[in-house]
FIMARVEX-626962 format. One record per residue (C-alpha): x, y, z; residue in one letter. Coordinates in steps of 0.25 Angstrom, whole numbers. Example, Ala and Ser with C-alpha at 12.3 -4.5 7.8 and 13.67 -1.06 7.14 Angstrom:
BEGIN
49_-18_31_a
55_-4_29_s
END
This chain:
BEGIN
-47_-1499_-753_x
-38_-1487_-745_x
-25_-1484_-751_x
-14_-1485_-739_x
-5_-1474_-740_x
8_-1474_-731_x
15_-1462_-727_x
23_-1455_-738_x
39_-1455_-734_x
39_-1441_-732_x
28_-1439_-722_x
35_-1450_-714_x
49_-1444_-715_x
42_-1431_-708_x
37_-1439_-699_x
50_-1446_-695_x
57_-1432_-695_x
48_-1427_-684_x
50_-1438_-676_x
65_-1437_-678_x
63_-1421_-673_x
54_-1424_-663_x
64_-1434_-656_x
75_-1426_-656_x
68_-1415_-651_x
67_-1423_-640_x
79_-1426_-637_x
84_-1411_-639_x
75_-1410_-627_x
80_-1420_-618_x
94_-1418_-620_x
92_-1404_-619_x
85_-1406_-607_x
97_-1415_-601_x
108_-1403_-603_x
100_-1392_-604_x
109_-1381_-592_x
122_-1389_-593_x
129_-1382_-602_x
127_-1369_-594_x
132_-1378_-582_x
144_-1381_-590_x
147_-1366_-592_x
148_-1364_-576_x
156_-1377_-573_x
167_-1372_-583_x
165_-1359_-575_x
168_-1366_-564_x
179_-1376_-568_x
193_-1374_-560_x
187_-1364_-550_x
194_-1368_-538_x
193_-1362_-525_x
194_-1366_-510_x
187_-1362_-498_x
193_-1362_-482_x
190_-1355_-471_x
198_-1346_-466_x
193_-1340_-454_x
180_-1340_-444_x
177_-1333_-433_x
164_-1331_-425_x
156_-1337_-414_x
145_-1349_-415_x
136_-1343_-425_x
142_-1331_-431_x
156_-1336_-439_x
162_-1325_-450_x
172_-1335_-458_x
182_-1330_-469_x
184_-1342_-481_x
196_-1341_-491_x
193_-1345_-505_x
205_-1348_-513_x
206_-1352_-529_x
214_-1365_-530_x
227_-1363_-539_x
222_-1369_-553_x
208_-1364_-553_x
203_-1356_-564_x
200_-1343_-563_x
187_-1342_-567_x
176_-1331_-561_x
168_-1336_-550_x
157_-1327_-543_x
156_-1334_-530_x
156_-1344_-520_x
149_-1349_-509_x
157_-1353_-497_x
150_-1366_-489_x
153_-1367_-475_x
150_-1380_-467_x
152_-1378_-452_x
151_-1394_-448_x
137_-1396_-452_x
127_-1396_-462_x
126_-1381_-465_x
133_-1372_-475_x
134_-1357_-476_x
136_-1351_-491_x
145_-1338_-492_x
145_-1333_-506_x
154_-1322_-512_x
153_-1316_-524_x
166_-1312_-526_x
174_-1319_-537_x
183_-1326_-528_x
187_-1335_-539_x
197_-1325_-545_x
205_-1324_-533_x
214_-1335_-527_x
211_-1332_-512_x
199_-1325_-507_x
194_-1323_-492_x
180_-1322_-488_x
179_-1315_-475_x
168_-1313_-465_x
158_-1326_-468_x
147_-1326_-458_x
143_-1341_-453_x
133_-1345_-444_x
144_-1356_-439_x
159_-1361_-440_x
162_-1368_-454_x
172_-1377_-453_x
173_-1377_-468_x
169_-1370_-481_x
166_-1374_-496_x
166_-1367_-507_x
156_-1366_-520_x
160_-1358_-531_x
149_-1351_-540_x
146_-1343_-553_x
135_-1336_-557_x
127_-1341_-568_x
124_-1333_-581_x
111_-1327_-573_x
122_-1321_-563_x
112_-1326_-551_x
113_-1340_-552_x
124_-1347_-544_x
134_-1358_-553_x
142_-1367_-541_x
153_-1373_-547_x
156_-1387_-543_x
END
């Protein structure tokens, strides 16, 4: 006659606790997985909270496809003052295309800025704007929102 042996207490206790460590490592994954790069995100939207600024344009002048166009940027009253590296200046001229203008200048600090002397292939009849900061690896473009 065989003798039946359970498992002791304590091996089954080890086992419980590796399946307790193995499921939560799982989960670590997963939810890691799911927020992993926001929290550098967060760091450049508080960056960019309450920069303000409006684009118009100011003046072109030129002939069918050779425009030179000055835009003024001005910081709204009650936006912070917080650096900026750039923008990018979107033109539309009626249809479809658009012509990005970046300056590097921190335009930000200041209350009114002109850029002069924007070449276009056509007439824009208006101009938005996209503010940016670098990213830590000071190559990488952040546009704020």
């Amino acid at each position: 006659m065989m003798n039946k042996r359970g498992l002791s207490g304590i091996v089954t206790a080890l086992i419980l606790i590796v399946l307790v460590l193995v499921a939560a490592g799982i989960v670590w994954a997963i939810v890691g997985s799911i927020t992993g790069g926001s929290e550098e995100d967060i760091n450049y939207n508080q960056q960019c909270l309450g920069i303000l600024i409006n684009a118009q344009l100011d003046e072109c002048t030129g002939t069918t496809d050779d425009y030179s166009c000055s835009v003024i940027l001005e910081r709204q009253s009650g936006s912070s003052g917080g650096e900026i590296d750039g923008v990018e200046l979107v033109f539309d001229d009626g249809s479809e295309s658009t012509v990005p203008v970046y300056s590097e200048d921190n335009i930000g600090a200041k209350k009114l800025t002109t850029i002069d002397n924007i070449a276009l292939d056509s007439e824009p009849t208006s101009v938005d704007i996209r503010v940016y900061i670098y990213e830590d690896d000071g190559t990488t473009k952040y546009f704020c929102s």
